[in-house]
DOVEX-372542 format. One record per residue (C-alpha): residue number from 1; chain; x, y, z. Coordinates in steps of 0.02 Angstrom, whole numbers, plus 32768, in hexadecimal, padded with zeros to 4 digits. Example, Ala and Ser with C-alpha at 12.3 -4.5 7.8 and 13.67 -1.06 7.14 Angstrom:
# DOVEX-372542
<atom n="1" chain="A" px="8267" py="7F1F" pz="8186"/>
<atom n="2" chain="A" px="82AC" py="7FCB" pz="8165"/>
# end
This chain:
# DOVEX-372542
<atom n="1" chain="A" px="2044" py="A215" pz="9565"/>
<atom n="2" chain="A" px="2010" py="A15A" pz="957A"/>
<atom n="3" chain="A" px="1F58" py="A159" pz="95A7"/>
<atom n="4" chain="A" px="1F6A" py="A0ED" pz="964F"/>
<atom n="5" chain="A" px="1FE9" py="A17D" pz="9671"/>
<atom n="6" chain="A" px="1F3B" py="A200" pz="964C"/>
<atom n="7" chain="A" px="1ED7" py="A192" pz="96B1"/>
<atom n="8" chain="A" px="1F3B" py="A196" pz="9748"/>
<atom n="9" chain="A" px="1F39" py="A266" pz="9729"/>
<atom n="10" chain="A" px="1E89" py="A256" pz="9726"/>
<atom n="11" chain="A" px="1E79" py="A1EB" pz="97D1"/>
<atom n="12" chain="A" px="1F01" py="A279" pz="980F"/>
<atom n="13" chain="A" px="1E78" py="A30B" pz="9804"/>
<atom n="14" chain="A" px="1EE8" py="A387" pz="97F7"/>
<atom n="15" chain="A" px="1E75" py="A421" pz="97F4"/>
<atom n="16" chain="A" px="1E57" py="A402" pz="98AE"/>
<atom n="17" chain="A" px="1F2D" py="A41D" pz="98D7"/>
<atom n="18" chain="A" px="1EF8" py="A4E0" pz="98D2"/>
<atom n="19" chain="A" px="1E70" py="A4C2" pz="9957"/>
<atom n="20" chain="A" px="1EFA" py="A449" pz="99C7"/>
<atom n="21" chain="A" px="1F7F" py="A4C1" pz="99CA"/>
<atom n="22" chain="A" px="1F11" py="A55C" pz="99E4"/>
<atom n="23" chain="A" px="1F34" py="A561" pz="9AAD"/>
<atom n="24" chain="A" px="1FF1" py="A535" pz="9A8B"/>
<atom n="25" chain="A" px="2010" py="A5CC" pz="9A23"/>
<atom n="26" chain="A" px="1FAC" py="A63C" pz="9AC7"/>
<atom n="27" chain="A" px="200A" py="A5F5" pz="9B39"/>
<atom n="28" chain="A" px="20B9" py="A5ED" pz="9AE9"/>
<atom n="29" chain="A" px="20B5" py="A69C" pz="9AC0"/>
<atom n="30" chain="A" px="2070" py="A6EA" pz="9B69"/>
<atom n="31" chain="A" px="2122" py="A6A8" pz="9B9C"/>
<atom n="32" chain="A" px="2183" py="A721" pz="9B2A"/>
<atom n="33" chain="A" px="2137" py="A7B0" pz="9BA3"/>
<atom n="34" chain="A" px="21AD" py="A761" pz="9C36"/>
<atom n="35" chain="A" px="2237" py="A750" pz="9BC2"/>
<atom n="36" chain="A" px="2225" py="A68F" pz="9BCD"/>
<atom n="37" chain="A" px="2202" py="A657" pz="9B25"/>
<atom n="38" chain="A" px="226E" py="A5C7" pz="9AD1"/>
<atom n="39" chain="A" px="225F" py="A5AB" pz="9A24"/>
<atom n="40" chain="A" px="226C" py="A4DE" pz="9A48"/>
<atom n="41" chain="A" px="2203" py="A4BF" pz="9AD3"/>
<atom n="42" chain="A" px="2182" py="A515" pz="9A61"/>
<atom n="43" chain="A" px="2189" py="A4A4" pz="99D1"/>
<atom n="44" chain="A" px="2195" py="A3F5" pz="9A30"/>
<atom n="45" chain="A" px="20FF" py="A438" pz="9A81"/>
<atom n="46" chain="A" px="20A8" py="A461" pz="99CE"/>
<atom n="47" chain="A" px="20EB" py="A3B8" pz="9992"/>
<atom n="48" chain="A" px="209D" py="A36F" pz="9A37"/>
<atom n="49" chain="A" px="2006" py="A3B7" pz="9A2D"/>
<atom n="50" chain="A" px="1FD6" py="A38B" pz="9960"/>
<atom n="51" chain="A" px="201E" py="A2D5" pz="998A"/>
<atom n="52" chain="A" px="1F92" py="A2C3" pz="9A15"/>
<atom n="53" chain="A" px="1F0F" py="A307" pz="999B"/>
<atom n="54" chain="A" px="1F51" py="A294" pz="98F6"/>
<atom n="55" chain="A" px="1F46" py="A223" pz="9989"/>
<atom n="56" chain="A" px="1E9B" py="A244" pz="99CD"/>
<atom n="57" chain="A" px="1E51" py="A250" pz="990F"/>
<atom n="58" chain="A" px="1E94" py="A18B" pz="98F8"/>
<atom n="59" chain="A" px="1E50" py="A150" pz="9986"/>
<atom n="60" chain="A" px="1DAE" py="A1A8" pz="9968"/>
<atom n="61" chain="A" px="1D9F" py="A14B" pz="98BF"/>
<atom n="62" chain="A" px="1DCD" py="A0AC" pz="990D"/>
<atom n="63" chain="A" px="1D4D" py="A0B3" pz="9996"/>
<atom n="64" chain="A" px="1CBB" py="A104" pz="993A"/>
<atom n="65" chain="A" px="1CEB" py="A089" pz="98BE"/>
<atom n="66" chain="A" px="1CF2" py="9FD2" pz="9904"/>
<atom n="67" chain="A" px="1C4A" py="A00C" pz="996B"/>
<atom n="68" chain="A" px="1BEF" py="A032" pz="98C0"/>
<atom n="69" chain="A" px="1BD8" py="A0DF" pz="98E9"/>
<atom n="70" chain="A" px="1C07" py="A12B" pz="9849"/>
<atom n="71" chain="A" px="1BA1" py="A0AE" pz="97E8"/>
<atom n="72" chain="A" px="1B22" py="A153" pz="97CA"/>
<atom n="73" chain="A" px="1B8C" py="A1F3" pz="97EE"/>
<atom n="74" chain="A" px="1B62" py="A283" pz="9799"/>
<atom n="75" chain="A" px="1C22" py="A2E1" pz="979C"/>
<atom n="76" chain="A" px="1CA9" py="A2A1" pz="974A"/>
<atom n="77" chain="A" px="1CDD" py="A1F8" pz="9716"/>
<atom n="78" chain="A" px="1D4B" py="A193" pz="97A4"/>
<atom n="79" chain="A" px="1DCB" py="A111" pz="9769"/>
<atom n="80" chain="A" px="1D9D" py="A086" pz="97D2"/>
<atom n="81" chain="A" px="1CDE" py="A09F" pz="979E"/>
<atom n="82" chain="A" px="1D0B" py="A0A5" pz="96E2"/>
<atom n="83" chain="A" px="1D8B" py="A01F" pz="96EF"/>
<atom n="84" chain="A" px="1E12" py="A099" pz="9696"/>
<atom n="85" chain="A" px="1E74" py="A056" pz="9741"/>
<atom n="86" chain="A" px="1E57" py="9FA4" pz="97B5"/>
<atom n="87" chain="A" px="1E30" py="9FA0" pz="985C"/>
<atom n="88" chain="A" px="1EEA" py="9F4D" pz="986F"/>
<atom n="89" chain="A" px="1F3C" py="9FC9" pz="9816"/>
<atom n="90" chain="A" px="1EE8" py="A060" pz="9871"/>
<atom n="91" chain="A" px="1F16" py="9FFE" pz="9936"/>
<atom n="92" chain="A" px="1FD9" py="A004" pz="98DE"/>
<atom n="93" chain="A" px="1FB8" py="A0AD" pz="98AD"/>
<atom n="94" chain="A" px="1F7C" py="A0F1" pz="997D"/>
<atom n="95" chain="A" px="200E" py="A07A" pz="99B0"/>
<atom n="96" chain="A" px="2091" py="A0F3" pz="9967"/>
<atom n="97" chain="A" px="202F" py="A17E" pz="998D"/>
<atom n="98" chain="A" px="203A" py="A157" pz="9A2E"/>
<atom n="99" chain="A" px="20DA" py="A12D" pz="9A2A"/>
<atom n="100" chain="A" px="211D" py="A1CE" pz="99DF"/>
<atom n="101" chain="A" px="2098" py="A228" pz="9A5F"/>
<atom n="102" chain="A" px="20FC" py="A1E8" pz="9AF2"/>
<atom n="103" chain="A" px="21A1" py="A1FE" pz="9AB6"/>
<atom n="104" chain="A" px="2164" py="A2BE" pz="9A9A"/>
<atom n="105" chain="A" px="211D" py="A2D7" pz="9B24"/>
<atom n="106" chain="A" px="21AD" py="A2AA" pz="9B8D"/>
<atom n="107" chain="A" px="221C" py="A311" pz="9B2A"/>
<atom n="108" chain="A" px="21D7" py="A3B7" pz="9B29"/>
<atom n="109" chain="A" px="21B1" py="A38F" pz="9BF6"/>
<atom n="110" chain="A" px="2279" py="A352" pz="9C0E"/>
<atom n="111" chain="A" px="22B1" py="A3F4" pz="9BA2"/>
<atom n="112" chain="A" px="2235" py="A46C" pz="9BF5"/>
<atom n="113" chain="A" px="2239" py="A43B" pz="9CB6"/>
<atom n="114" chain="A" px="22C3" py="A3BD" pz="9CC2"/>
<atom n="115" chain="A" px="22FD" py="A43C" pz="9D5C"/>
<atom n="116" chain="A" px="2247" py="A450" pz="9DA4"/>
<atom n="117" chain="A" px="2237" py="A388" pz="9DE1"/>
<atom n="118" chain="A" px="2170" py="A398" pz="9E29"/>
<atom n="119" chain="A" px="2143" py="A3FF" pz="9D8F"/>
<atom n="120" chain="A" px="2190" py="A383" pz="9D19"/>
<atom n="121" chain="A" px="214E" py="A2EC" pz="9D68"/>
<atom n="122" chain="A" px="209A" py="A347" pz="9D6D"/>
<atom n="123" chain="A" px="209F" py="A35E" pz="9CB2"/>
<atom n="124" chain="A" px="20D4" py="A2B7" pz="9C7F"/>
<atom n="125" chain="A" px="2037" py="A279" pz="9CD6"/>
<atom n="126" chain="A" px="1FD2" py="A307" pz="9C68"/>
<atom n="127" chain="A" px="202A" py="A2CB" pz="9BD6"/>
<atom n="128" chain="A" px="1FFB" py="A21F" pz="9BE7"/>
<atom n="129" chain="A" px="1F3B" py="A251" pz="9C35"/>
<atom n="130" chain="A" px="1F43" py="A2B0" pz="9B7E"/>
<atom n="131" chain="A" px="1F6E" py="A22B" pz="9B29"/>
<atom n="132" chain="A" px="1EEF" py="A1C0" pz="9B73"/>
<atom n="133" chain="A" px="1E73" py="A224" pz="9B5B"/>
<atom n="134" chain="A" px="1E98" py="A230" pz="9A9B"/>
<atom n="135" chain="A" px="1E74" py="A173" pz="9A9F"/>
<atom n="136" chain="A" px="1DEB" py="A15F" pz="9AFD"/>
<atom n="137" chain="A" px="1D70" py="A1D6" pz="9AA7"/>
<atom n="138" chain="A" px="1D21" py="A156" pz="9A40"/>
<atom n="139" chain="A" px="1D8D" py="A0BA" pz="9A74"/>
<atom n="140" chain="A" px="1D4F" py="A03F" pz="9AE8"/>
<atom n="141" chain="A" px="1CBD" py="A007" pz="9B40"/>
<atom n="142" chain="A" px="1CD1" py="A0AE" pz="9BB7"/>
<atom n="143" chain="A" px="1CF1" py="A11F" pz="9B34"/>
<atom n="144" chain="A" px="1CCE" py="A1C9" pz="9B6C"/>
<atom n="145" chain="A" px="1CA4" py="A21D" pz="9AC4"/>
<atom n="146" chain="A" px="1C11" py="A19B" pz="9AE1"/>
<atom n="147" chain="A" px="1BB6" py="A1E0" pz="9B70"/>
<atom n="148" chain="A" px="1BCA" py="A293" pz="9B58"/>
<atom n="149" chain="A" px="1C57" py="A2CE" pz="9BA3"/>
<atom n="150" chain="A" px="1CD6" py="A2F6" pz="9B03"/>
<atom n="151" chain="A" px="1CAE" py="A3A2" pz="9B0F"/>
<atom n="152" chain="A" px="1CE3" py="A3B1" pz="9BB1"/>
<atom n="153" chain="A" px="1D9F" py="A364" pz="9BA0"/>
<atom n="154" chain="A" px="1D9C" py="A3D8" pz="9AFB"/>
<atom n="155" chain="A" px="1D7F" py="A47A" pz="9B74"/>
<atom n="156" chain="A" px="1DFE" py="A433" pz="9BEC"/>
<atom n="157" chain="A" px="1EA3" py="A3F3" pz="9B7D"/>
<atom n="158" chain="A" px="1E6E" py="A47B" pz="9ADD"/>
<atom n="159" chain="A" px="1E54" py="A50B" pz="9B41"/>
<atom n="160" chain="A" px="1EAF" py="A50C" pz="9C17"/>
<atom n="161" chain="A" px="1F16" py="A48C" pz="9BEE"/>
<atom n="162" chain="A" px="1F54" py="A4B7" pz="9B62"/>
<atom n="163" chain="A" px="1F65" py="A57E" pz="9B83"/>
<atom n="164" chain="A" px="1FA6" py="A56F" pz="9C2D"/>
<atom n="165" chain="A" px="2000" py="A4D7" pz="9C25"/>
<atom n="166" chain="A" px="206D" py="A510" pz="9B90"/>
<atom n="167" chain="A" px="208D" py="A5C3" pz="9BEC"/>
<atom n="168" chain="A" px="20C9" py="A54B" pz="9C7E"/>
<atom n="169" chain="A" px="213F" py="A4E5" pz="9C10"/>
<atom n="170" chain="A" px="21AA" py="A592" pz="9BF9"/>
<atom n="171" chain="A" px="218F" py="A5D9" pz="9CB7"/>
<atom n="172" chain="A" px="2167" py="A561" pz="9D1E"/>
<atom n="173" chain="A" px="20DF" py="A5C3" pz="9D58"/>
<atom n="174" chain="A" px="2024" py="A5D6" pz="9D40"/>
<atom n="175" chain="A" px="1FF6" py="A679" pz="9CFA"/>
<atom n="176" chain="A" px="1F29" py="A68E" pz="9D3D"/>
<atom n="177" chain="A" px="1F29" py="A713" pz="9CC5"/>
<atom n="178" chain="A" px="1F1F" py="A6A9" pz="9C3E"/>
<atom n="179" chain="A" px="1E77" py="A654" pz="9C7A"/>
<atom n="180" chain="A" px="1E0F" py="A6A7" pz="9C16"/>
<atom n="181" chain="A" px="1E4D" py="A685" pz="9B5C"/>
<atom n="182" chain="A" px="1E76" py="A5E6" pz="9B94"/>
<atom n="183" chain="A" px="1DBF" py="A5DA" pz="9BBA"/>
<atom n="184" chain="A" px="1D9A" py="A622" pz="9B24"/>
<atom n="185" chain="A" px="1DFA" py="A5A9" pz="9ABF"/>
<atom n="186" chain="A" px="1DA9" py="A524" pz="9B12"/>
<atom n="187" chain="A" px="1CFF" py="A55F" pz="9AF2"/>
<atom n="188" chain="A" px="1D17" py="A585" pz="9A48"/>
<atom n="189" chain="A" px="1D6A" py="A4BD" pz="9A36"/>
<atom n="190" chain="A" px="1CD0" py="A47E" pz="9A7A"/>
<atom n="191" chain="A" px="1C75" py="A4CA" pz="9A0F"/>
<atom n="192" chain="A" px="1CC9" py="A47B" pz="9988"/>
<atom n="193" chain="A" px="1CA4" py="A3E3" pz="99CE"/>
<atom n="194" chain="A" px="1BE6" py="A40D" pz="99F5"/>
<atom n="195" chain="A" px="1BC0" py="A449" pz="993E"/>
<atom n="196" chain="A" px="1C0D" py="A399" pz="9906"/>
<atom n="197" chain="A" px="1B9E" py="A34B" pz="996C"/>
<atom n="198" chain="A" px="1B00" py="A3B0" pz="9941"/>
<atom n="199" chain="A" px="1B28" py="A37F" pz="9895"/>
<atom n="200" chain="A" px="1B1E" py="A2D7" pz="98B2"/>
<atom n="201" chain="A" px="1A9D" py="A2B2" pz="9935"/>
<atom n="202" chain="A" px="1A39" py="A23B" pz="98E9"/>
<atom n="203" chain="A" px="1ABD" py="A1AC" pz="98BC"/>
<atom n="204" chain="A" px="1AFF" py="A1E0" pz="996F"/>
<atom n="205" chain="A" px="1A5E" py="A1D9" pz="99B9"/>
<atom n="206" chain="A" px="1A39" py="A112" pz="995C"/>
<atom n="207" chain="A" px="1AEE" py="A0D5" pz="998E"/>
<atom n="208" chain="A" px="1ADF" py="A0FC" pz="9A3C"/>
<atom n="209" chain="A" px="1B5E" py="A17C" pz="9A3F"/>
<atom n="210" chain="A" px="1B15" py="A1F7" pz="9ABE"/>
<atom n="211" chain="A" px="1B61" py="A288" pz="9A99"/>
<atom n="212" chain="A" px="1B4B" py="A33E" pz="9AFC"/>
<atom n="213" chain="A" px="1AD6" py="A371" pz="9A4E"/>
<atom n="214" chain="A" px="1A75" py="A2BA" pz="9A64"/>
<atom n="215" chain="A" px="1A5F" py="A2CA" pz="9B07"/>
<atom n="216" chain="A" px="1A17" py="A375" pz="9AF1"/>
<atom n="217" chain="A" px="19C7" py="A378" pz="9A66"/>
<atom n="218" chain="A" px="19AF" py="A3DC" pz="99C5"/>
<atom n="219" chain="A" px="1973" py="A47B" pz="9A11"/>
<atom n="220" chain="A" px="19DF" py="A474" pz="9AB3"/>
<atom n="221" chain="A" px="1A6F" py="A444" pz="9A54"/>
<atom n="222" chain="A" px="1A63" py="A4D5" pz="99E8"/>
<atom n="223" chain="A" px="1A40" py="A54B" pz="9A86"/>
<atom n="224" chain="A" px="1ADB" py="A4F5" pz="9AE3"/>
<atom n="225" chain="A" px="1B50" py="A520" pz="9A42"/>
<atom n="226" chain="A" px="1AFC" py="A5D6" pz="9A62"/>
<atom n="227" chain="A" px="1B3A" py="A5D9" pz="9B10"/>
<atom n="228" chain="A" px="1C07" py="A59B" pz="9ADB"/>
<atom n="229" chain="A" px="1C0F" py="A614" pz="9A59"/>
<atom n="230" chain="A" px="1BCD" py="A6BE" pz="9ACD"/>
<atom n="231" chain="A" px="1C23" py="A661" pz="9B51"/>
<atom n="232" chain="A" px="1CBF" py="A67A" pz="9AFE"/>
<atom n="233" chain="A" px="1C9B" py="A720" pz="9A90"/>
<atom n="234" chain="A" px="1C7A" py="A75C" pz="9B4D"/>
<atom n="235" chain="A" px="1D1B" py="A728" pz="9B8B"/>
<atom n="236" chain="A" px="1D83" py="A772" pz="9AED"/>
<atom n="237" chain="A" px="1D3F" py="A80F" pz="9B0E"/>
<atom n="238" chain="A" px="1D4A" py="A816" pz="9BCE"/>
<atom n="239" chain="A" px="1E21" py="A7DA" pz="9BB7"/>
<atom n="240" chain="A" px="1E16" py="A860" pz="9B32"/>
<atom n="241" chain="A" px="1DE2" py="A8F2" pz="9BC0"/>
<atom n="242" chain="A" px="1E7D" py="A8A6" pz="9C25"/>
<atom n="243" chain="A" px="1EF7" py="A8C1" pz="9BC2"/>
<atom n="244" chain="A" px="1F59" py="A94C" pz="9BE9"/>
<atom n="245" chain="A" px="1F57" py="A9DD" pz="9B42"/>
<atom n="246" chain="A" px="1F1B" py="A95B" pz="9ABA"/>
<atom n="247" chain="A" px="1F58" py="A991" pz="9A0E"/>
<atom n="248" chain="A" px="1ECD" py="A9D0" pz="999B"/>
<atom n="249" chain="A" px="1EFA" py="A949" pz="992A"/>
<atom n="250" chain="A" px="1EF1" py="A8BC" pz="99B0"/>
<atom n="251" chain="A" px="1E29" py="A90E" pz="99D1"/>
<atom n="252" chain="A" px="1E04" py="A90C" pz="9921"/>
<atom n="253" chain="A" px="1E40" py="A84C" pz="990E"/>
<atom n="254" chain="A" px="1DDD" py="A823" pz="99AD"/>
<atom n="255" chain="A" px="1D48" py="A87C" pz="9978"/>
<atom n="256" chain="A" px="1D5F" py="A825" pz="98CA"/>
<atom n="257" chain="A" px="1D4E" py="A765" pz="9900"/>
<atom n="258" chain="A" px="1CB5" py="A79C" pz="9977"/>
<atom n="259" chain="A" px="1C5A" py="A7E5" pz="98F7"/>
<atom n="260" chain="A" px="1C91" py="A74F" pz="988B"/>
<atom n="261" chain="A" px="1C56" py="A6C4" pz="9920"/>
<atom n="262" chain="A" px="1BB4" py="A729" pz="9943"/>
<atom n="263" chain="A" px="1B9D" py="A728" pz="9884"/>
<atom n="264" chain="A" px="1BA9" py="A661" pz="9878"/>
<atom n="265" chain="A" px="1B4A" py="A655" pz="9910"/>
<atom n="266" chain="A" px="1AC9" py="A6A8" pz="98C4"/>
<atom n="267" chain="A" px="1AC0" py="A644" pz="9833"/>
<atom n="268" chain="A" px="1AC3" py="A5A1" pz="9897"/>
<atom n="269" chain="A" px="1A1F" py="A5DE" pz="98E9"/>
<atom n="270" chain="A" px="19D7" py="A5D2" pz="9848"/>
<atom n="271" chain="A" px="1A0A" py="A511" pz="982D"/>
<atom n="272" chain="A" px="197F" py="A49F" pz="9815"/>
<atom n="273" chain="A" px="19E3" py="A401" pz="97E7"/>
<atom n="274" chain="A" px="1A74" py="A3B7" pz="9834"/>
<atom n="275" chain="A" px="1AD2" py="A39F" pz="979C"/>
<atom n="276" chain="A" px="1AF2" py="A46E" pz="9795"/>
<atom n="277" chain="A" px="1B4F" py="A46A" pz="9832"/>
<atom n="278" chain="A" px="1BEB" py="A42D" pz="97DE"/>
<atom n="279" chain="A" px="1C19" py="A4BA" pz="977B"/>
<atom n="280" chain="A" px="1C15" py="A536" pz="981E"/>
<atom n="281" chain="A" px="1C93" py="A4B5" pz="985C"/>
<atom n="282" chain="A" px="1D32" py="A4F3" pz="97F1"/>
<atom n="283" chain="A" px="1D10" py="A5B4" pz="9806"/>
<atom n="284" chain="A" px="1D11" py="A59E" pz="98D0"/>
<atom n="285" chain="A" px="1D91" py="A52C" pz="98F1"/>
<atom n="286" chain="A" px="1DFC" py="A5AF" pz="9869"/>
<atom n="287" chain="A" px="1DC5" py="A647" pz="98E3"/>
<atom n="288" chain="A" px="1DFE" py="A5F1" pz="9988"/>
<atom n="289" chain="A" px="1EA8" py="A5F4" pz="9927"/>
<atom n="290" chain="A" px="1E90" py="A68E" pz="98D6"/>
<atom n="291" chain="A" px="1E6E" py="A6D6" pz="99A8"/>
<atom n="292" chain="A" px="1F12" py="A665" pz="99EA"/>
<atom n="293" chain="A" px="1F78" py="A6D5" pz="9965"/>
<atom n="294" chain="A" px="1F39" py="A778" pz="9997"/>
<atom n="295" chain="A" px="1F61" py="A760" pz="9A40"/>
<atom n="296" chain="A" px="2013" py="A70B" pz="9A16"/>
<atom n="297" chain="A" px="2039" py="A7A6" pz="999E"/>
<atom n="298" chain="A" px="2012" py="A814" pz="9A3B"/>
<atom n="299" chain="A" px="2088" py="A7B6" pz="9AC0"/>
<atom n="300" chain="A" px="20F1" py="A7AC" pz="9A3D"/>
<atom n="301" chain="A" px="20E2" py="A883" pz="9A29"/>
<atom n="302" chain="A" px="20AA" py="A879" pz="997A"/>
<atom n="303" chain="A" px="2015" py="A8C9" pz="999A"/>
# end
C-alpha cells in the first residue's frame, strides 16, 4: 500500500463508520417487523451514510486545518496539519466526496420512494441538508462546529434522523416507537463528540473554536457528558420495559453495555487531564454499535 494511499485512510477515520451507521442498522431492521425490509435499500443507505462521514472527517481536516486549529491538538495527527496531504489535494478529495454523496443519496431515495413523490422530494432535501452539514462543521467563516452547536446536528442526523429516517426509507412511515433508541443513539454520538472535545479544550479554547466543552468549561463539560450518557442509559432501559417479552439474552446484552457505559463513566470522573479523554472515545462509540446490533438481532428475531 502506497503511503499517500495510508494517508488518505488516515484522513478517512474509519473507526468513526461504526458510530455513523449505528442509527441505520436500528432503523433498517425495525422494518423487518412489518415485513418491509429490502436487502438494497439497506446497503445504499449504509454506503450513504459512511460516504457522509469519510465526507464529514475531510472536511473537518480541511477546516480545522487552513484555520490553524490543529497546530496544538492533543488526538491524533490530521493530514492537512502534518502536511502528509495539501490543502488542494484534500478540497479534490470533499469534491468527490461530495460528488459520490449526492449521487447516493439520490439513489437509495429514487429506489426507496420513487412511488411516494412528497416523501422522496422531502428526503432529497435531508440528503443534501446532510451533506451540508458534513461540510460546514469546521468549513467556513459560519462554521457551526465553531460556535458550539456540532453536538447538536450529531443528536439530530446520528440518532432521529438516522433511526427514523432509515425505518421510513422501507415504509414510508414514521414509527414514534422508535424515538427512544434513536434518542439514545444520538445521545450516545454526542457524547462522542463531547469527550473529543473535552480532550482538547485548550487548543480549542486558544483557536477560538467555541465548542459546547469550551463554552462550558472543564467541570461543566464533564457534568454535561454525565447528563448524555444517563440520558441515554435511561432511555435504553425505559425502550427495554417496552418491548413486548424481551429474550433473556437481549436483557443480559442490554444490561452488559450499561454496566460497561456506567463503568467508563466512572472512570472519566476520575480524569484530571484532557489528554485521558481520548481513550474513553473508542470503547463508547464501539458500544453505541455494539447497542444498534442488539436491537437489529431482535427485529431481526435473533434474540
Amino acid at each position: 500500500m502506497s503511503s499517500k494511499l495510508k494517508h488518505w485512510i488516515s484522513a478517512a477515520r474509519l473507526r468513526t463508520i461504526p458510530l455513523s451507521i449505528s442509527g441505520i442498522f436500528i432503523g433498517s431492521f425495525a422494518a423487518v417487523s412489518d415485513k418491509m425490509f429490502n436487502v438494497s435499500i439497506f446497503l445504499l443507505a449504509i454506503l450513504t451514510s459512511i460516504c457522509y462521514q469519510i465526507l464529514s472527517n475531510f472536511a473537518n481536516d480541511y477546516g480545522d486545518g487552513v484555520k490553524g486549529t490543529d497546530e496544538n491538538r492533543i488526538g491524533p495527527k490530521r493530514m492537512i496539519q502534518s502536511n502528509k496531504i495539501s490543502t488542494s489535494e484534500m478540497k479534490k478529495g470533499i469534491f468527490i466526496l461530495f460528488i459520490i454523496s449526492v449521487f447516493l443519496t439520490f439513489s437509495t431515495v429514487f429506489l426507496s420512494l420513487k412511488n411516494n413523490f412528497t416523501g422522496m422530494l422531502f428526503f432529497i432535501l435531508l440528503g443534501l441538508l446532510a451533506i451540508t452539514a458534513a461540510i460546514k462543521y469546521t468549513i467556513g467563516k459560519n462554521a457551526y462546529g465553531y460556535i458550539g452547536f456540532g453536538d447538536f446536528f450529531v443528536f439530530l442526523f446520528f440518532g432521529l434522523v438516522s433511526v427514523l429516517g432509515s425505518y421510513y426509507l422501507f415504509t414510508s412511515s414514521i414509527n414514534y416507537q422508535l424515538i427512544p433508541p434513536a434518542c439514545t443513539v444520538g445521545l450516545l454520538s454526542a457524547g462522542v463528540l463531547n469527550l473529543n472535545n473535552m480532550r482538547d479544550i485548550i487548543n480549542d479554547r486558544k483557536s477560538q473554536k467555541k465548542t459546547m466543552a469550551v463554552k462550558l468549561g472543564p467541570s461543566k463539560s464533564k457534568l454535561y457528558h454525565f447528563f448524555l450518557i444517563i440520558s441515554a442509559v435511561f432511555l435504553m432501559l425505559f425502550f427495554l420495559y417496552k418491548l413486548k417479552s424481551p429474550s433473556t439474552l437481549l436483557i443480559f446484552l442490554i444490561i452488559v453495555n450499561v454496566s460497561w457505559l456506567i463503568h467508563d463513566l466512572y472512570k472519566i470522573s476520575k480524569i484530571t487531564t484532557p489528554i485521558m479523554y481520548d481513550k474513553f472515545l473508542k470503547p463508547l462509540g464501539l458500544s453505541t454499535f455494539f447497542y444498534a446490533l442488539i436491537l437489529s438481532m431482535h427485529f431481526y428475531k435473533i434474540l
